[in-house]
Structures are given as structure tokens and as C-alpha cells.
C-alpha positions as CSV (number, residue, x, y, z in Angstrom):
1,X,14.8,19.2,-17.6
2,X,11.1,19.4,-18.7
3,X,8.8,17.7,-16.5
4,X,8.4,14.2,-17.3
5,X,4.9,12.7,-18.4
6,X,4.1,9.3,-16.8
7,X,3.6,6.8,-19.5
8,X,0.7,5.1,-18.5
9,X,-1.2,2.0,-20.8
10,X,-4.5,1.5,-20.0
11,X,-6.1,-1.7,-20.8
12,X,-9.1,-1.7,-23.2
13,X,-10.9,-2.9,-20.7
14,X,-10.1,-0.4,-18.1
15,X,-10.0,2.7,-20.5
16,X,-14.0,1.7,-20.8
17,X,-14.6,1.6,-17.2
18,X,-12.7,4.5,-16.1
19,X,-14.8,6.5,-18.9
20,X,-18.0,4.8,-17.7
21,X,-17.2,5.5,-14.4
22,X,-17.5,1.9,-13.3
23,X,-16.1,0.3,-10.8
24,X,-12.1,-0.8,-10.2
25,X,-10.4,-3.1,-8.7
26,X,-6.5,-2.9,-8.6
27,X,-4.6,-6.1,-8.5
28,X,-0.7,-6.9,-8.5
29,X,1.8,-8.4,-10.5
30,X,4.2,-10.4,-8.6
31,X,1.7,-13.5,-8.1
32,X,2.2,-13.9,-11.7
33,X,6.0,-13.4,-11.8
34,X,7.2,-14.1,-8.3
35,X,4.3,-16.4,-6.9
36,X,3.5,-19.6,-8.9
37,X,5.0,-21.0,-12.3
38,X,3.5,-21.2,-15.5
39,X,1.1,-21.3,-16.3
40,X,-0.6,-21.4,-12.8
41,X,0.3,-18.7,-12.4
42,X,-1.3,-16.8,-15.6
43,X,-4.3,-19.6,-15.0
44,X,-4.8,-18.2,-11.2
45,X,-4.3,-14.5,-12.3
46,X,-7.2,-14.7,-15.2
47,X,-9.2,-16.5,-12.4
48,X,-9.0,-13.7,-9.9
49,X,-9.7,-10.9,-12.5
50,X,-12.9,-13.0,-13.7
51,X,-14.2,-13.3,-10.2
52,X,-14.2,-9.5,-10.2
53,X,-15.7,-9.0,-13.1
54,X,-18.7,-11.8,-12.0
55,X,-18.6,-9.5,-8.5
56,X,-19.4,-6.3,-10.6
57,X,-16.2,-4.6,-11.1
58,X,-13.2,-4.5,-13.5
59,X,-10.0,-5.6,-12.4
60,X,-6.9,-3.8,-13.5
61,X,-3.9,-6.0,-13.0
62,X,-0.4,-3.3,-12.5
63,X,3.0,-4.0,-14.3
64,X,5.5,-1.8,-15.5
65,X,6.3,-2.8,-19.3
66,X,9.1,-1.6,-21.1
67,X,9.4,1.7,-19.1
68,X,5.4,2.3,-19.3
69,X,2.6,1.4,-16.2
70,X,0.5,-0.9,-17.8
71,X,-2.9,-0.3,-15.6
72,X,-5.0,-3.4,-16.5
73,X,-3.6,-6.1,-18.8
74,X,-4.8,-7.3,-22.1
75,X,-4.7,-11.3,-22.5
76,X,-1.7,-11.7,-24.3
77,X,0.2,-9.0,-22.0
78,X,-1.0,-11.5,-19.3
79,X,0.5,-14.6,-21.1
80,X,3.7,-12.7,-22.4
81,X,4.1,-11.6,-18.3
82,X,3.8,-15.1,-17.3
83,X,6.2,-16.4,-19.0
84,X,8.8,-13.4,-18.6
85,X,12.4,-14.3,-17.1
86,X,14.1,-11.7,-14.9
87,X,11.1,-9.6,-13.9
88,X,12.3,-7.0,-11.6
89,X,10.1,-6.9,-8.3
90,X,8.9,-3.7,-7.8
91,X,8.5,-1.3,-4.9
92,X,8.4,2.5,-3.9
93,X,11.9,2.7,-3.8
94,X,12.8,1.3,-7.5
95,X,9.8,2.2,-9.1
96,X,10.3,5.1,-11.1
97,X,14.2,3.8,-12.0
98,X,12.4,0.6,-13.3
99,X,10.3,3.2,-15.7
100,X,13.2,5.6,-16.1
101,X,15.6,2.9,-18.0
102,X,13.0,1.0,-19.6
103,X,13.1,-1.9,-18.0
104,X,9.9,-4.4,-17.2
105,X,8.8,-5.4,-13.2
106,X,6.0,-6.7,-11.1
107,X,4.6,-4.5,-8.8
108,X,4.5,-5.5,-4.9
109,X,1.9,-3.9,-2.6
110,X,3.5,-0.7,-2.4
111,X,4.4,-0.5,-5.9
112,X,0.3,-1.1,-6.8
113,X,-0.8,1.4,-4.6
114,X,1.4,3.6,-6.3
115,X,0.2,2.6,-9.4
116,X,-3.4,2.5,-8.1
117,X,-3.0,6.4,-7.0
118,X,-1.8,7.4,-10.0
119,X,-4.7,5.9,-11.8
120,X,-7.4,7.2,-9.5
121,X,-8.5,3.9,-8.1
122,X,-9.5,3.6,-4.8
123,X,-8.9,-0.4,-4.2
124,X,-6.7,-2.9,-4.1
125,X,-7.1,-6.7,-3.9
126,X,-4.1,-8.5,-2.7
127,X,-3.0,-12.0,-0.5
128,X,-1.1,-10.6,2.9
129,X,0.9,-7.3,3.5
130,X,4.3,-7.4,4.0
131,X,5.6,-6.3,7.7
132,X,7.8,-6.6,10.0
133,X,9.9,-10.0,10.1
134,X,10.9,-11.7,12.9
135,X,14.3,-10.7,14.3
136,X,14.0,-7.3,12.8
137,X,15.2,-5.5,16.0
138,X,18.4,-6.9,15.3
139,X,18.3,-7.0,11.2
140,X,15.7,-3.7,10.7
141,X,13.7,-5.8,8.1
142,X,9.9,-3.9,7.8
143,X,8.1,-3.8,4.5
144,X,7.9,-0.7,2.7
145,X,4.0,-1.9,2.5
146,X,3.7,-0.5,5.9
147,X,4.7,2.9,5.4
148,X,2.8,3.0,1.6
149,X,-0.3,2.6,4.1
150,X,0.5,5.4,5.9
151,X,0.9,7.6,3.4
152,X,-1.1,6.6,-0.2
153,X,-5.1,6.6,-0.4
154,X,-5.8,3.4,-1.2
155,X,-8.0,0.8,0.6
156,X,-6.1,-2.9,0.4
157,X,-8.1,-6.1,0.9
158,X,-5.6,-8.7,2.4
159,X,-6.1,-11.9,4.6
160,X,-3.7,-9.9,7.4
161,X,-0.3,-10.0,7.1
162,X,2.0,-13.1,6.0
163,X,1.8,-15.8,9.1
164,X,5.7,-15.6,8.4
165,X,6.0,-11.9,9.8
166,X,6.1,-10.9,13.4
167,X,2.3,-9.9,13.6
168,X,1.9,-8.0,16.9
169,X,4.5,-5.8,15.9
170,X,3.4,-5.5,12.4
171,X,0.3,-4.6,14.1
172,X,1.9,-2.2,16.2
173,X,3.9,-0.4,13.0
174,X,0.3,0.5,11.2
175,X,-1.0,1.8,14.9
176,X,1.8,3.7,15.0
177,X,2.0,5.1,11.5
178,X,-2.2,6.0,11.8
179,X,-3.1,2.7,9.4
180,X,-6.8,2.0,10.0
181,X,-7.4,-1.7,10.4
182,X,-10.3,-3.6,10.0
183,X,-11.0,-6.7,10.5
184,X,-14.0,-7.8,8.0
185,X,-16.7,-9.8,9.8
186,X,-14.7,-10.9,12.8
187,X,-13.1,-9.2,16.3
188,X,-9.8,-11.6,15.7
189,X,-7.1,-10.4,13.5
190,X,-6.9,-13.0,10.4
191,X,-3.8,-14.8,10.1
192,X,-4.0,-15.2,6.2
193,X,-3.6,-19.2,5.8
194,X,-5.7,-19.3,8.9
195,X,-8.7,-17.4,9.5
196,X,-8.2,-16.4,12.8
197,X,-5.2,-15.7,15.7
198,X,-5.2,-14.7,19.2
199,X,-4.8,-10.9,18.2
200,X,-7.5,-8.9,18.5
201,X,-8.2,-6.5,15.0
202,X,-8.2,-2.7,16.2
203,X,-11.6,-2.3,14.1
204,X,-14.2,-4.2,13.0
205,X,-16.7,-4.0,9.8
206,X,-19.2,-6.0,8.6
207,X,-20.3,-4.6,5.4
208,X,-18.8,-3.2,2.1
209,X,-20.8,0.1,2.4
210,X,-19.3,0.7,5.5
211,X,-15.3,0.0,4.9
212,X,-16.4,2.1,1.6
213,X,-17.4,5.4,3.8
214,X,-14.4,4.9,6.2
215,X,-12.4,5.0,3.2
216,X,-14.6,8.5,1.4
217,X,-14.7,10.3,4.9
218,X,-10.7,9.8,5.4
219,X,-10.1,12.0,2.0
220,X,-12.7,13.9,3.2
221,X,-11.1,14.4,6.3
222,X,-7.5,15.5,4.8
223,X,-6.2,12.4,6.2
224,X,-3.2,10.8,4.4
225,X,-2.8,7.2,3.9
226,X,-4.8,4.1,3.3
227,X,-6.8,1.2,5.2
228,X,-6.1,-2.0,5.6
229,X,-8.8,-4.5,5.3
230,X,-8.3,-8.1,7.0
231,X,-10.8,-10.1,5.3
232,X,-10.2,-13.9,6.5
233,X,-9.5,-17.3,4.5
234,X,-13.1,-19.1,4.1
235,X,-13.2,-21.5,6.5
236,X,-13.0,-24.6,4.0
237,X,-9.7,-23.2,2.6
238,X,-7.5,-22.6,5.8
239,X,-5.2,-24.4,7.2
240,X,-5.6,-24.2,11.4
241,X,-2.9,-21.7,12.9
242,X,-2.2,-25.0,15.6
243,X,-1.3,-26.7,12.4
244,X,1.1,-24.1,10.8
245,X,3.0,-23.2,14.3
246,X,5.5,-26.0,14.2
247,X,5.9,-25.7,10.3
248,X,6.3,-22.0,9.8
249,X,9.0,-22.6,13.1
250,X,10.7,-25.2,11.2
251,X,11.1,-23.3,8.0
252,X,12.5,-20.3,9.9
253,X,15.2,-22.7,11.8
254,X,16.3,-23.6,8.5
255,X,16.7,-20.0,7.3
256,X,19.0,-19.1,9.9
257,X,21.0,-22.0,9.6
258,X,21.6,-21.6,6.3
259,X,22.7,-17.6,6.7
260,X,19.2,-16.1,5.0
261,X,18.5,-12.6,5.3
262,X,16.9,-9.7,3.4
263,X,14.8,-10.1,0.3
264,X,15.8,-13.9,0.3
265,X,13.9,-14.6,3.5
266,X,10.4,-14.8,2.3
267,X,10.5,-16.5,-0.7
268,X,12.5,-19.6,0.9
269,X,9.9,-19.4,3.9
270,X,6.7,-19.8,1.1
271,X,8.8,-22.1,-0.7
272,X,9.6,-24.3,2.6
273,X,6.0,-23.7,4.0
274,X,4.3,-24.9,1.0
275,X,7.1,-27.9,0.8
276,X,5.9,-29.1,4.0
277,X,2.5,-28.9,3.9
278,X,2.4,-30.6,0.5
279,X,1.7,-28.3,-1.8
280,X,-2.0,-27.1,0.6
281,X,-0.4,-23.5,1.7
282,X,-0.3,-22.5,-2.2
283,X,-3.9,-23.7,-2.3
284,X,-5.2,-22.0,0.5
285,X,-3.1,-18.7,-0.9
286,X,-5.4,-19.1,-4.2
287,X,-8.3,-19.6,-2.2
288,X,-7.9,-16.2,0.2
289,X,-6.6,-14.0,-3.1
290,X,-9.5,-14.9,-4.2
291,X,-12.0,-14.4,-1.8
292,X,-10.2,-10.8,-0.9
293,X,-10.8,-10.1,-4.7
294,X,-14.8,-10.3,-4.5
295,X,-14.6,-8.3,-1.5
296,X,-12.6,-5.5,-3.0
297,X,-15.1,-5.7,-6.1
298,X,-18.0,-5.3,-3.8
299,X,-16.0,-1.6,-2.0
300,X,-15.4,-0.8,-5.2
301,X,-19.3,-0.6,-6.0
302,X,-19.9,1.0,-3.0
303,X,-17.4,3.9,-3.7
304,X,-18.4,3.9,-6.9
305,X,-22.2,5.1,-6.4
306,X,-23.2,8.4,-6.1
């Protein structure tokens, strides 16, 4: 067999940019098909690419269409993904069998820094990382998001991982798998809905131009892998950790007594944890993709100067 080409769509919008040399910010696609309904969820997805563009950067939003990576997606690509039923979820491992037969999926953290790689951009603006769940010495259940940062060249904007996970040893995963990760303008590790926890960040930046060189002098360096940046909710958006303790517990009881496991266990913890605080966790989860989105756009700049 020949070797296959990578069908690969750029947006209009992108295809400008990545002649201009502008900057670019990469963004996922399973808020829109996994996170929210419609049309929040196309509403919120137009919202974070605009507060990129108003940062200075153009976001390119990562789907795999018909068989073919769609980097950045034209308006009624957005709509038409929005409203899509049976959207495969996409990570490193089903990828390229997603393209291979055709088929359409959203890509996960993994799957856009993949996709982000393959384009030749540099940054990615997302919620929270996946990690390592709770119980997983028993059950073995870490993201594949961990060992994409260890390996592909991308730096990720995130509000930490989900509160859901077990942090410390999420923490302990990227330390062990060489993961830089900074915390952005605090010593405490952000605990996405809340802006801070009791765990201290292994680094610490407070500026754009410096995450920007840790990120150059890494590829300059021959080092694989990406970094992680923990940018924290804005303080008017988050939800206090003391708050979300008893909840996030409650919603995990209920898991295990109703035998979930695997891929099923984070989307009934969101969907219980934004049950039970009334709607305010999917608010505050707007709020940080958001804020992580302007910071990405102002890395992006930085990288993007000679």
C-alpha cells in the first residue's frame, strides 16, 4: 500500500492565517458534541473562538468530518456539528480508524493535540485535562491526555485537571511522564471550578512571553512532549472547592452504587455535579473555557513573533 495522504480541510479562516503567519489557537470539539445541547453549545463555541479573535489570534476549532480533519470550522460546519447525532468521541487510540472509514467525531484533548501537531500549531485552549480517576489502582482508568503530554509538542491552556479526578496523582502521572506544569499567576495548583486547592503547582509563570519561551526552548532542546498550563477560573466565576467537596462526593457515591465505570463515569459525574449545583458548574465551565482561550491567544502571539 502507497502511503496514505492525510486529508486535512482548512478553514478559510485558518488557511489565511497559517499563510500570514498569524497567530493560532487550537480548540476542541467535544464541548460542542459531548458538552452542552443545542444550541448552547454552538452559541458557547462561536463565543470562545470570537474571544480569540478579539485577543489577537485565530482560533481553529478540530473535528474529523467525513473521514477528513477539518482544522478550523466554517459557520455552517459549526451549526451542522452542533446539531450532529452519534458523534464519535475522539482520542489517540481511534483517531486515524475514525478517518480511515469515513466516519465523523469530536476530538478530546489528545485527539486536538494530534490534530494541532499535524497542523503545526503550537496551542491549545481547552477546560480541564483528563487524568487519573479515583479508584484507578483498582480499575487502571488514566486519560490518554496524560501520556499525549508526554509525548506531542503542544502547549495546553486548561483550568487543571477535572475536580472529579484524583489530582495528586494526576499530578504525580505528568511528574513522572516529564509534563512541565505551570501554574499561571499563582503557586496553588487550580482546581478548574475553583481557582485554587491545597496542591502546590510544580512551576509557576506569570506572563505569556515567558510560558511562550519554555514552550520554543523545549523543541529547542529535543525535548518530546508538551506543557500544561493551569490557568485558574476568575474569581467571580468559581465555585469555592469547600463548596464542591460534599457535592462532587455525593455524585461519586451514586456512581458506584449504580455499577458506573469506564467512559460512563465522567459524563454522569458533570451531569450530577451540574444537577446539584443548579445548573452554576456548567456556568463556571463557560466561564474558565473562556478565560483559558484569551490566555492561549496571548502564547500564541508570543510564539508567533520573530
Amino acid at each position: 500500500m502507497t502511503k496514505p495522504v492525510i486529508d486535512i480541510t482548512y478553514s478559510a479562516e485558518v488557511a489565511a492565517a497559517r499563510a500570514a503567519g498569524q497567530p493560532i489557537v487550537a480548540l476542541e470539539s467535544t464541548i460542542i458534541t459531548h458538552g452542552m445541547p443545542y444550541p448552547q453549545n454552538v452559541e458557547v463555541a462561536a463565543q470562545v473562538e470570537a474571544d480569540i479573535r478579539a485577543a489577537g489570534a485565530v482560533p481553529a476549532t478540530m473535528a474529523v468530518i467525513d473521514g477528513r480533519l477539518h482544522v478550523g470550522l466554517e459557520a455552517e460546519t459549526l451549526q451542522a456539528l452542533g446539531k450532529a447525532q452519534g458523534v464519535a468521541k475522539l482520542s489517540r487510540a481511534d483517531f486515524a480508524a475514525c478517518m480511515a472509514t469515513g466516519g465523523t467525531g469530536a476530538t478530546t484533548v489528545a485527539a486536538t493535540m494530534i490534530a494541532a501537531r499535524l497542523a503545526g500549531i503550537s496551542v491549545f485552549a481547552t477546560g480541564g485535562i483528563g487524568g487519573v480517576h479515583k479508584g484507578a489502582e483498582q480499575s487502571f482508568d488514566i486519560s490518554a491526555d496524560l501520556m499525549e503530554l508526554a509525548q506531542t509538542p503542544v502547549t495546553v491552556v486548561a483550568a487543571g485537571a477535572k475536580a472529579i479526578l484524583d489530582v495528586p496523582k494526576t499530578l504525580e502521572v505528568l511528574e513522572t511522564q516529564g509534563v512541565p506544569v505551570i501554574a499561571y499567576g499563582q503557586d496553588s495548583f487550580p482546581a478548574f471550578w475553583s481557582a485554587t486547592s491545597d496542591l502546590k503547582a510544580p512551576l509557576r509563570m506569570d506572563s505569556a512571553a515567558q510560558i511562550a519561551r519554555a514552550h520554543v526552548l523545549r523543541g529547542a532542546m529535543g525535548l518530546p512532549g508538551g506543557q500544561l498550563v493551569a490557568n485558574p477560573i476568575p474569581l467571580d466565576a468559581q465555585i469555592p472547592a469547600a463548596d464542591l467537596a460534599p457535592i462532587i462526593a455525593q455524585a461519586q457515591n451514586e456512581a458506584d452504587a449504580q455499577g458506573v465505570s469506564g467512559k460512563g463515569v465522567t459524563p454522569f459525574l458533570l451531569q450530577r455535579i451540574f444537577e446539584l449545583t443548579e445548573g452554576k458548574s456548567l456556568e463556571a465551565n463557560i466561564a474558565l473555557v473562556r478565560n483559558n482561550a484569551r490566555l492561549a491567544a496571548e502564547i500564541a502571539k508570543e510564539m508567533a513573533k520573530p
